[in-house]
C-alpha positions as CSV (number, residue, x, y, z in Angstrom):
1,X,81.5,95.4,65.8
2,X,84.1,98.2,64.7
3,X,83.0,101.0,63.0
4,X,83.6,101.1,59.4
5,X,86.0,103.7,57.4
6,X,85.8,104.2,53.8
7,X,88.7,105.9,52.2
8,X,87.9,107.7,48.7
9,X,90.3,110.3,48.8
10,X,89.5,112.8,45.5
11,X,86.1,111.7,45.3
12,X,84.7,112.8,48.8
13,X,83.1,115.6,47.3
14,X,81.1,113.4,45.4
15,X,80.6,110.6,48.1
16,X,79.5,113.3,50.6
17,X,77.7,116.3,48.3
18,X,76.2,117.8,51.7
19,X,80.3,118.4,53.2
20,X,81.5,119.2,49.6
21,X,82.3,122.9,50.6
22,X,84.9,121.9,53.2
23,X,86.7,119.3,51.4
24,X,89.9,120.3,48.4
25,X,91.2,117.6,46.2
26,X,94.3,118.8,45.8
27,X,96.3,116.8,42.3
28,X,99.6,115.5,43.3
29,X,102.3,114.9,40.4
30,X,103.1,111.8,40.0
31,X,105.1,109.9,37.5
32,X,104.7,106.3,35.8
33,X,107.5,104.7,34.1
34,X,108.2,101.8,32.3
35,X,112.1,101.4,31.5
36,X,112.5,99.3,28.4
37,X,115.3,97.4,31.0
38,X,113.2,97.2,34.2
39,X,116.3,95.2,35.6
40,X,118.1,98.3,36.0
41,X,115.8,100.3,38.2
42,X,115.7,97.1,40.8
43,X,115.1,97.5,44.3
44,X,119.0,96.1,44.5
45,X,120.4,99.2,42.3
46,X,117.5,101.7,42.7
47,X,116.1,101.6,46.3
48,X,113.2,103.9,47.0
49,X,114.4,107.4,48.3
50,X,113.1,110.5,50.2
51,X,115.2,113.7,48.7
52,X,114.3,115.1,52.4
53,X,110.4,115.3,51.3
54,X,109.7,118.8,54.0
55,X,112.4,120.6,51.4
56,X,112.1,119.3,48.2
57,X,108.9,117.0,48.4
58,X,110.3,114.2,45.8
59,X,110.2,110.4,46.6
60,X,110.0,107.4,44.3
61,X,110.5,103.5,44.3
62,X,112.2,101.3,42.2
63,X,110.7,98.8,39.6
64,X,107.8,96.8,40.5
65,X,109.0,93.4,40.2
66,X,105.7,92.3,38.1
67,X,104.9,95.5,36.2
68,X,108.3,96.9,35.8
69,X,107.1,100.6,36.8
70,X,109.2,103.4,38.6
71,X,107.3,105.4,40.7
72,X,108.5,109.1,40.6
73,X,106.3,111.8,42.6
74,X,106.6,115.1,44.9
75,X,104.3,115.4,47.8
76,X,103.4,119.4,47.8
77,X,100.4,120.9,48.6
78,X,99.4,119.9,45.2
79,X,97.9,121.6,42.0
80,X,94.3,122.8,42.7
């Protein structure tokens, strides 16, 4: 049998108390929105982009086809 990962990401001081002194949850800003046209911010006239993410650190992908969100973010080191 494989070994088993967990992933929980901002809460691994929580999931592992005893480590929390070497782990940092750093907050990454990230940015939901719903258009009020979805249509216009289609994978087919909005594809996802990478502004060259070791310079600027912004990305984002175009409406969801079911939920109609835009995904706007910049990968930094993050707020702490």
């Amino acid at each position: 049998m494989p070994p088993t990962a967990i992933v929980v990401g901002a809460w691994t001081r929580l999931f592992l108390p005893w480590r929390a002194p070497v782990f940092r949850s750093p907050g990454m800003p990230v940015f939901h929105l719903w258009p009020a046209e979805p249509d216009l911010l289609a994978a087919e006239r909005f594809p996802p982009f990478c502004a060259n993410v070791s310079n600027t650190g912004y990305y984002g992908f175009s409406a969801q086809p079911r939920a109609g969100v835009v995904k706007i973010a910049n990968h930094d080191l993050g707020r702490h």
